[in-house]
N, CA, C and O atoms as a GROMACS GRO file, in nm:
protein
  300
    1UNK      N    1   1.177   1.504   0.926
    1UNK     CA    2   1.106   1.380   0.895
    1UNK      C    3   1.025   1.337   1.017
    1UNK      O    4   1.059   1.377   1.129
    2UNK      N    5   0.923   1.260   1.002
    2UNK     CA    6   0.807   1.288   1.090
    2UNK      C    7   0.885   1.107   1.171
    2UNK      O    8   0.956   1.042   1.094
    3UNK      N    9   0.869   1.065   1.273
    3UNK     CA   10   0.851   0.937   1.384
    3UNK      C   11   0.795   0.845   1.313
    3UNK      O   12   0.686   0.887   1.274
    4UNK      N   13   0.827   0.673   1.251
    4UNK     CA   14   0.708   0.611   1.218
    4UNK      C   15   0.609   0.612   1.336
    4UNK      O   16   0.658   0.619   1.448
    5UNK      N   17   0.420   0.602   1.318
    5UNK     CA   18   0.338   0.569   1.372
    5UNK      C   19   0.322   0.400   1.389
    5UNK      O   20   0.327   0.304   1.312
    6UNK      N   21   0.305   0.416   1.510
    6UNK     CA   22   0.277   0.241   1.542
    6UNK      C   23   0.151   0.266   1.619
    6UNK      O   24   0.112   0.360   1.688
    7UNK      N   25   0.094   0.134   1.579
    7UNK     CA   26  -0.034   0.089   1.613
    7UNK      C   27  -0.023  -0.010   1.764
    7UNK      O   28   0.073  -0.082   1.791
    8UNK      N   29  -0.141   0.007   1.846
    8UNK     CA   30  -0.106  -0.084   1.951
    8UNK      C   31  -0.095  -0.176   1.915
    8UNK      O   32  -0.148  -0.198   1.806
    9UNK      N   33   0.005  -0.325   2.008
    9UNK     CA   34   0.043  -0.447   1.950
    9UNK      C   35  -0.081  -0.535   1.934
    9UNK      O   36  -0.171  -0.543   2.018
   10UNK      N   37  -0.077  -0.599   1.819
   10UNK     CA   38  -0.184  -0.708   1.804
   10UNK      C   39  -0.333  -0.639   1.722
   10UNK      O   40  -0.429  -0.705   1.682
   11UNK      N   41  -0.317  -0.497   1.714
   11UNK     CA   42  -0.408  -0.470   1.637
   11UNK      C   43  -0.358  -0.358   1.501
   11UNK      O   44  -0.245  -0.309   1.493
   12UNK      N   45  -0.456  -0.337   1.413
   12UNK     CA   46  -0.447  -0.275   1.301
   12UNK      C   47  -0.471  -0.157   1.280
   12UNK      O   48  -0.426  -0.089   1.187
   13UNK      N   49  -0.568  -0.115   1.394
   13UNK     CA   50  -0.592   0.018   1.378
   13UNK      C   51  -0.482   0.141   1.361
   13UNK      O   52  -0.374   0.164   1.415
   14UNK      N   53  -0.548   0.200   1.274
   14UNK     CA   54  -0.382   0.337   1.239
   14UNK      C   55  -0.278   0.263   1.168
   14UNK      O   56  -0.179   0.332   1.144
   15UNK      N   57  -0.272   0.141   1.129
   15UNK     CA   58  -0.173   0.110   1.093
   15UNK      C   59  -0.179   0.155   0.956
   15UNK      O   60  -0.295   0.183   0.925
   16UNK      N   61  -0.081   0.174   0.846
   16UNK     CA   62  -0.120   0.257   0.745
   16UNK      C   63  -0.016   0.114   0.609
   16UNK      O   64   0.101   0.074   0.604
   17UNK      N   65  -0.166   0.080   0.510
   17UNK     CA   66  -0.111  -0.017   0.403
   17UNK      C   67  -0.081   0.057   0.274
   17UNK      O   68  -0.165   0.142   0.248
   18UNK      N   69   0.026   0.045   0.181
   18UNK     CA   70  -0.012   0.112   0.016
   18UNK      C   71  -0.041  -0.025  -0.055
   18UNK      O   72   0.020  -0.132  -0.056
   19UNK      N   73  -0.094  -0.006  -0.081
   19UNK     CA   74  -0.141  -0.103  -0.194
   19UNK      C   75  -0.105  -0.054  -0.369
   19UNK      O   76  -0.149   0.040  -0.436
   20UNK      N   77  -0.033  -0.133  -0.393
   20UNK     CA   78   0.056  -0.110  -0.535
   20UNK      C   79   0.020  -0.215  -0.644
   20UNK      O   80   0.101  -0.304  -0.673
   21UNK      N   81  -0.077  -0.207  -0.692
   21UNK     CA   82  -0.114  -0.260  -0.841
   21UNK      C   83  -0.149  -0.194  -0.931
   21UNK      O   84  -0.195  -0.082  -0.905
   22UNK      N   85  -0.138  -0.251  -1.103
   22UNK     CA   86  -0.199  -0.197  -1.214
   22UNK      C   87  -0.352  -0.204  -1.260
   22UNK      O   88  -0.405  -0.138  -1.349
   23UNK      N   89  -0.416  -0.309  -1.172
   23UNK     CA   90  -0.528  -0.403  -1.200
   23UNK      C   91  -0.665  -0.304  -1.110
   23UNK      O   92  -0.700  -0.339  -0.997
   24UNK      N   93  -0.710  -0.220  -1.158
   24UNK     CA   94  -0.815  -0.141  -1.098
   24UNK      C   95  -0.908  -0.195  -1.019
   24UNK      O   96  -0.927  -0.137  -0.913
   25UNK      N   97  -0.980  -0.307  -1.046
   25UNK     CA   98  -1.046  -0.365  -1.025
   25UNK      C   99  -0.994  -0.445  -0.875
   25UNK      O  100  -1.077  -0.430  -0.785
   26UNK      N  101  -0.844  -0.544  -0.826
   26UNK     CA  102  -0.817  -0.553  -0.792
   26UNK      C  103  -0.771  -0.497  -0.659
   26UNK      O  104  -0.780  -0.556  -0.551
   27UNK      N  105  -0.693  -0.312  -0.691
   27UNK     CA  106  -0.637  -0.245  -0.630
   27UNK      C  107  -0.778  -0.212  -0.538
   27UNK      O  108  -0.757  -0.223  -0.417
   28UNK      N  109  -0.892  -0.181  -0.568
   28UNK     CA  110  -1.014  -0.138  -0.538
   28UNK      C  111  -1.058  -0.218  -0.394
   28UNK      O  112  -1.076  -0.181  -0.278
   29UNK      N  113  -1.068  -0.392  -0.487
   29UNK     CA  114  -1.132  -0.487  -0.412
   29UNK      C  115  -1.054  -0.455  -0.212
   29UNK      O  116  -1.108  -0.432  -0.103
   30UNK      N  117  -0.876  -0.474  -0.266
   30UNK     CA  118  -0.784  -0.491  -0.211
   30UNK      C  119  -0.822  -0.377  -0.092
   30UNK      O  120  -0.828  -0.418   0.024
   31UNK      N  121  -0.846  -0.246  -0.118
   31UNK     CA  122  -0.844  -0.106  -0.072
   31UNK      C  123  -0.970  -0.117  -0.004
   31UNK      O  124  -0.978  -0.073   0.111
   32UNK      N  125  -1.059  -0.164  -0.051
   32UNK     CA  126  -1.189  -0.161   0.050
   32UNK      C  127  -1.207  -0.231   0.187
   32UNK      O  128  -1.267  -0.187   0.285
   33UNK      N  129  -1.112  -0.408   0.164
   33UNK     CA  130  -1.112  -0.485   0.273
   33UNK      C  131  -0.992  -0.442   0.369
   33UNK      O  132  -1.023  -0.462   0.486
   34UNK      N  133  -0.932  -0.417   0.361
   34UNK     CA  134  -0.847  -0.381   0.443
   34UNK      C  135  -0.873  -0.261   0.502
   34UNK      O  136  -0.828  -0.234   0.613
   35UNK      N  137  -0.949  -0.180   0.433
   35UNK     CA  138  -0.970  -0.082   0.500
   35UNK      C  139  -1.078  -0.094   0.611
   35UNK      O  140  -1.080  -0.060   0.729
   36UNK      N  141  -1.167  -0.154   0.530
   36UNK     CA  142  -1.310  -0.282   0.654
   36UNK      C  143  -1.256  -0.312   0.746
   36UNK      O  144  -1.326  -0.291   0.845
   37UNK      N  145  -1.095  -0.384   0.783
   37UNK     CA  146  -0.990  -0.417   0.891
   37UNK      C  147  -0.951  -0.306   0.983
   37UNK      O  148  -0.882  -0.322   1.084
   38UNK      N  149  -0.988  -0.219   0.951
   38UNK     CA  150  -0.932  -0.064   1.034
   38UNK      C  151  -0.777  -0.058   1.020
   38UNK      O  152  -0.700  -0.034   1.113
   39UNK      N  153  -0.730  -0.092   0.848
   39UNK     CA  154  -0.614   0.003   0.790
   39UNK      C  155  -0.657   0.118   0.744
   39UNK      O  156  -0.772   0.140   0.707
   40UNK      N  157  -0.550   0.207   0.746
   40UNK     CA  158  -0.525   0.369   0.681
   40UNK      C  159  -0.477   0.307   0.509
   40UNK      O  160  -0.364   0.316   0.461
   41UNK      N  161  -0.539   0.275   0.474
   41UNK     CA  162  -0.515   0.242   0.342
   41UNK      C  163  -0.523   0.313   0.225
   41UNK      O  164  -0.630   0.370   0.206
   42UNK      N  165  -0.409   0.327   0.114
   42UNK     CA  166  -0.407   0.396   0.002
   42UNK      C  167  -0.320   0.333  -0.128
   42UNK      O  168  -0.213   0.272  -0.127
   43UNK      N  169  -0.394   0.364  -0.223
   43UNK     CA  170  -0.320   0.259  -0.367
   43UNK      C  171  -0.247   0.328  -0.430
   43UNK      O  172  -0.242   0.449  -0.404
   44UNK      N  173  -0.168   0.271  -0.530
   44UNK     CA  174  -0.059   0.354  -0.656
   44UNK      C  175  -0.101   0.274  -0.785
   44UNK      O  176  -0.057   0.164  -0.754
   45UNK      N  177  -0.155   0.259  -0.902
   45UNK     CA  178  -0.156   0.203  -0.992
   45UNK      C  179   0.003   0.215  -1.073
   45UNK      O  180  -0.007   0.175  -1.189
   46UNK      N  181   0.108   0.249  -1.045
   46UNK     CA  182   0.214   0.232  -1.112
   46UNK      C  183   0.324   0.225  -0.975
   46UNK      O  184   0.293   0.262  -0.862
   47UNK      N  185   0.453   0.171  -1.013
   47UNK     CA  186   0.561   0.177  -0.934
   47UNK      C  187   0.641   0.302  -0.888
   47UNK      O  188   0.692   0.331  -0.780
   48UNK      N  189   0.633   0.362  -0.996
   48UNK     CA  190   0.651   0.497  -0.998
   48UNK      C  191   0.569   0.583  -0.879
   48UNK      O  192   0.609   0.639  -0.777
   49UNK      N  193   0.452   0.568  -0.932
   49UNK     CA  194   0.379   0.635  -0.771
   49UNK      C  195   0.336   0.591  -0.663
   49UNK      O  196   0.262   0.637  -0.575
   50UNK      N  197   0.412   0.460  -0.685
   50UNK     CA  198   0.404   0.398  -0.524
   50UNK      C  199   0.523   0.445  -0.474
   50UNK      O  200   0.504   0.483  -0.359
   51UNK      N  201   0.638   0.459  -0.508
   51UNK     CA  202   0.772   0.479  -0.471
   51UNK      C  203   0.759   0.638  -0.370
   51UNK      O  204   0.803   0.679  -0.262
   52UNK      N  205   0.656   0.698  -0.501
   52UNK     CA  206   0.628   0.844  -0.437
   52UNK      C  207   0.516   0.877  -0.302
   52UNK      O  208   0.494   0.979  -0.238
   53UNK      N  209   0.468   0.758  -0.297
   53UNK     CA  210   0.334   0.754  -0.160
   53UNK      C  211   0.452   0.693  -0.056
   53UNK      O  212   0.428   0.732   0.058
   54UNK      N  213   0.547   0.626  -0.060
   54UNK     CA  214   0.630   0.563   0.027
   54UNK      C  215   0.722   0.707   0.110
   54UNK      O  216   0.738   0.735   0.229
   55UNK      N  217   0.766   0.771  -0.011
   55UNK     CA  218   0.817   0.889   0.039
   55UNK      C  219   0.726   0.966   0.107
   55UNK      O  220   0.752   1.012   0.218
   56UNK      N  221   0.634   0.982   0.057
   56UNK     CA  222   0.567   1.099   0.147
   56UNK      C  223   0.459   1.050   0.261
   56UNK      O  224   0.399   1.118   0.344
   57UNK      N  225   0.456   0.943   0.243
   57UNK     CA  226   0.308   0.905   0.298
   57UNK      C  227   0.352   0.789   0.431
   57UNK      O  228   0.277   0.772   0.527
   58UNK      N  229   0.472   0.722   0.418
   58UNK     CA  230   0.519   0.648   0.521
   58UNK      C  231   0.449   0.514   0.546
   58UNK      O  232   0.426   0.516   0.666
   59UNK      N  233   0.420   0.441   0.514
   59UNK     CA  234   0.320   0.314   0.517
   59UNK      C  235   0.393   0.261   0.586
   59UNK      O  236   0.514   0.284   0.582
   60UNK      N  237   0.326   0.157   0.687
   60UNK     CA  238   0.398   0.016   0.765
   60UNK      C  239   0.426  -0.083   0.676
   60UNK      O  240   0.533  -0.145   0.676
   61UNK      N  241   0.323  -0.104   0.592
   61UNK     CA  242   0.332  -0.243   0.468
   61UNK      C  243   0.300  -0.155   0.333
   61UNK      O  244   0.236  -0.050   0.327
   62UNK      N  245   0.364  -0.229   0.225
   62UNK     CA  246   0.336  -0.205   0.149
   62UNK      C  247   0.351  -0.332   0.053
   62UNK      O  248   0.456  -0.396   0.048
   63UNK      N  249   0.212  -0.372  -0.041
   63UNK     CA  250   0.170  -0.438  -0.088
   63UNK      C  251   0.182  -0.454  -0.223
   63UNK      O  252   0.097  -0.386  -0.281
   64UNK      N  253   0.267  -0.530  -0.314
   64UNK     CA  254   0.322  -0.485  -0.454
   64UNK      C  255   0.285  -0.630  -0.514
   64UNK      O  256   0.300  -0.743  -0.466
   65UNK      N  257   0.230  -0.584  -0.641
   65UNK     CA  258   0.219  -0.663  -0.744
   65UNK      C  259   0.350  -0.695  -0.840
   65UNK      O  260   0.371  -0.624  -0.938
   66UNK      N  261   0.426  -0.791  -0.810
   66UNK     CA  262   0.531  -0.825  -0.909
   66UNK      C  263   0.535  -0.824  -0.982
   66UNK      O  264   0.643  -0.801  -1.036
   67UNK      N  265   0.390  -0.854  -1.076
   67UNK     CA  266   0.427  -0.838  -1.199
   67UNK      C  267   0.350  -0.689  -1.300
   67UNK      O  268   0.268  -0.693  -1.391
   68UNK      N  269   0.411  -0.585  -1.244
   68UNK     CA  270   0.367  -0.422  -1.286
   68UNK      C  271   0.497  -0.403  -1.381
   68UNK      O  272   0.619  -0.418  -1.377
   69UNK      N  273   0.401  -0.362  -1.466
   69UNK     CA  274   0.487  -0.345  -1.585
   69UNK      C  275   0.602  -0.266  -1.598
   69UNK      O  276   0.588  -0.144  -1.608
   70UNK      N  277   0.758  -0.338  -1.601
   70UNK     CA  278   0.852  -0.245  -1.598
   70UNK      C  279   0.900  -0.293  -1.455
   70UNK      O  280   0.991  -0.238  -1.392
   71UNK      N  281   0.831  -0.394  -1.416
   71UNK     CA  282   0.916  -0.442  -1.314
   71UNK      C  283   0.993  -0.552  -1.352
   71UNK      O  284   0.981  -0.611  -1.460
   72UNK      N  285   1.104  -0.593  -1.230
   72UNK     CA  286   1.219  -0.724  -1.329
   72UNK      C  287   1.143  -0.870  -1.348
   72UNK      O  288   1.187  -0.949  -1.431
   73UNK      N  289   0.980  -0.916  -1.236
   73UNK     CA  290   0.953  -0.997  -1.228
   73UNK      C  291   0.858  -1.009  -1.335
   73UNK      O  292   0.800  -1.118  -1.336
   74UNK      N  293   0.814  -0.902  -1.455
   74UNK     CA  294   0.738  -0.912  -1.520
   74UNK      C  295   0.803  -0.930  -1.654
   74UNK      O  296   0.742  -0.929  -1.761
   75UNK      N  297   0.918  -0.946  -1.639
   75UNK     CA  298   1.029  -0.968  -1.786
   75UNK      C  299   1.039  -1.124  -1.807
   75UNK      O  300   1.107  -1.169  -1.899
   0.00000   0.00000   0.00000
């Protein structure tokens, strides 16, 4: 298993976001500005394949829409 990567303190660069929504339009908006911020940014349109970018991909933050379908906050 690989070291988490850290970013120098106080800035963003390298720091790496997933962004986890169903809402395309949204996930997009979300993925472009942050990435404008100098994040390593990447989306999951389901929980399911965010779970799987977490495993493989290691993010510092990860950014979830509560209410994705099949989650408990959307019941």
């Amino acid at each position: 298993m690989n070291a988490p990567r850290r970013a120098p303190e106080g800035t963003a660069a390298g720091s790496r976001v997933l962004v986890i929504d169903d809402d395309p339009s949204l996930l997009r908006a979300l993925t472009i500005s942050l990435g404008a911020r100098g994040y390593e940014v990447t989306g999951a349109r389901t929980g399911e394949e965010g779970l799987d970018r977490v495993a493989h991909w290691h993010p510092d933050l990860v950014l979830v829409d509560l209410g994705l379908p099949g989650s408990t906050a959307s019941r």
